[in-house]
C-alpha positions as CSV (number, residue, x, y, z in Angstrom):
1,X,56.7,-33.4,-0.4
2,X,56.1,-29.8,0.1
3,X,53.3,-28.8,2.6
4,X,52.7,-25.0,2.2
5,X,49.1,-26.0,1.8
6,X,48.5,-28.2,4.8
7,X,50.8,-25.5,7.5
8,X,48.7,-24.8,10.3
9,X,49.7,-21.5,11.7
10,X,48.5,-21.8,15.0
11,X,51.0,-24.8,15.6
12,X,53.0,-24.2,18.3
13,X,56.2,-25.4,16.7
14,X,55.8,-23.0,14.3
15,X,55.7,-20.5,16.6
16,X,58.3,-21.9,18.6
17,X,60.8,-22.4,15.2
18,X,60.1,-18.6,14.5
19,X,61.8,-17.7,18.0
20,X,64.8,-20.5,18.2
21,X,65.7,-19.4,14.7
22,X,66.3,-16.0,15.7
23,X,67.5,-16.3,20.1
24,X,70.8,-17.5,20.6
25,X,70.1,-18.9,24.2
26,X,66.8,-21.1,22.4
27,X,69.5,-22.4,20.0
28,X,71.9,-23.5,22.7
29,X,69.5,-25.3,24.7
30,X,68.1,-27.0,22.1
31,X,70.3,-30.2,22.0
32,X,70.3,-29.9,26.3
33,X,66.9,-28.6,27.1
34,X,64.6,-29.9,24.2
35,X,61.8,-30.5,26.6
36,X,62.3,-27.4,28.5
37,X,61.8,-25.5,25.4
38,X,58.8,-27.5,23.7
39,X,56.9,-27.1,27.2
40,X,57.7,-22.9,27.5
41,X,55.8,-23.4,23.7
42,X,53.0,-25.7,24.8
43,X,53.8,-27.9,22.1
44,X,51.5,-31.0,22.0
45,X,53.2,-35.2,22.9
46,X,52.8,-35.2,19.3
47,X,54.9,-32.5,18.0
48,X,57.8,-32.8,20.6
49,X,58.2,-36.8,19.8
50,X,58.2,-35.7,16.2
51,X,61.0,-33.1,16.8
52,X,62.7,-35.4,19.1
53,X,62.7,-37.9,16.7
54,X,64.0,-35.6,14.1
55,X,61.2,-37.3,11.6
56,X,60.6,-34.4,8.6
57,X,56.9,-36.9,7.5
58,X,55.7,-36.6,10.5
59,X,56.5,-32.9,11.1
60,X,54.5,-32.3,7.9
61,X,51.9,-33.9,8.9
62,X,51.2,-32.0,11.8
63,X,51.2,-29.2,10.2
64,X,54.9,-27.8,10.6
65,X,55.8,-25.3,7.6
66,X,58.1,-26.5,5.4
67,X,60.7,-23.9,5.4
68,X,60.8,-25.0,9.5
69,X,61.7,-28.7,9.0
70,X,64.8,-28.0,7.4
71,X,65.8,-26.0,10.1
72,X,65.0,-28.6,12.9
73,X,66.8,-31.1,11.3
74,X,70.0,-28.7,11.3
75,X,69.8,-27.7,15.2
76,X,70.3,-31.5,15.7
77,X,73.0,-32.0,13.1
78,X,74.4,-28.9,11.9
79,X,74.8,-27.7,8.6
80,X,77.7,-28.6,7.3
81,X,78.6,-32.1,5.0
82,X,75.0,-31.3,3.1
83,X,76.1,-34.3,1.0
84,X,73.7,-37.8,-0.4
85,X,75.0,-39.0,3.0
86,X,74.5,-36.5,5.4
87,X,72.8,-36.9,8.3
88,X,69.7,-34.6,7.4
89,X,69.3,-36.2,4.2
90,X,69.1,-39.5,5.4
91,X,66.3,-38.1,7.9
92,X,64.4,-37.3,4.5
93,X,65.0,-40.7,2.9
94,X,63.9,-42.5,6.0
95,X,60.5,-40.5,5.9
96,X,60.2,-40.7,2.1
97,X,61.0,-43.9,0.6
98,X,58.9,-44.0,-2.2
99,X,60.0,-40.1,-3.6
100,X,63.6,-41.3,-2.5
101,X,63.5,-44.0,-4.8
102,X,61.9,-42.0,-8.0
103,X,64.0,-38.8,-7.3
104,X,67.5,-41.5,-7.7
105,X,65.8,-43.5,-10.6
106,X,65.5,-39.9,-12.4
107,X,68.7,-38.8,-11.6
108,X,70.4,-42.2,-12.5
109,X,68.2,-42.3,-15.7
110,X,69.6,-38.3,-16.8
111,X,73.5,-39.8,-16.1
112,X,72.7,-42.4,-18.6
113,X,71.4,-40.2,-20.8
């Protein structure tokens, strides 16, 4: 799932995630001014719907590092309950089925063991 490879550093989200992680005011506007902010950025229809839509796949495959993703998914629901049915892990196992499905057949598989 990992995309270190496949980052494209001139995305503007990546640019963008570098200054909300670290501005208080870009973090408070995020969940009231999400447009605002993806248009000061020049982030592409593309990249904003992907934000908006809070869809990790999708933010990988435009090129989004992977350290960022994480850190999208929390503006929108926080960081706390990071349990199996928290609100950012469902995000992931929307967006990755298939590696869902392995990653619980290998972890019911070592419970049996």
């Amino acid at each position: 799932m990992g995309n270190v490879e496949r980052c494209d550093t001139t995305l503007p989200t990546n640019e963008m995630m570098f200054y909300v992680r670290r501005d208080p005011a870009l973090r408070a506007r995020w969940l009231t001014d999400l447009a605002g902010i993806a248009k000061e950025f020049g982030l592409s229809r593309a990249e904003y719907e992907a934000i908006h839509d809070a869809d990790p796949k999708r933010l990988m495959d435009l090129g989004v590092h992977q350290y960022y993703v994480p850190q999208i998914l929390r503006l929108f629901f926080g960081a706390a309950q990071n349990t199996n049915a928290s609100a950012v892990l469902q995000c992931y196992t929307r967006a990755f089925p298939e590696e869902t499905a392995r990653a619980m057949a290998r972890a019911a598989h070592a419970e049996g063991a």
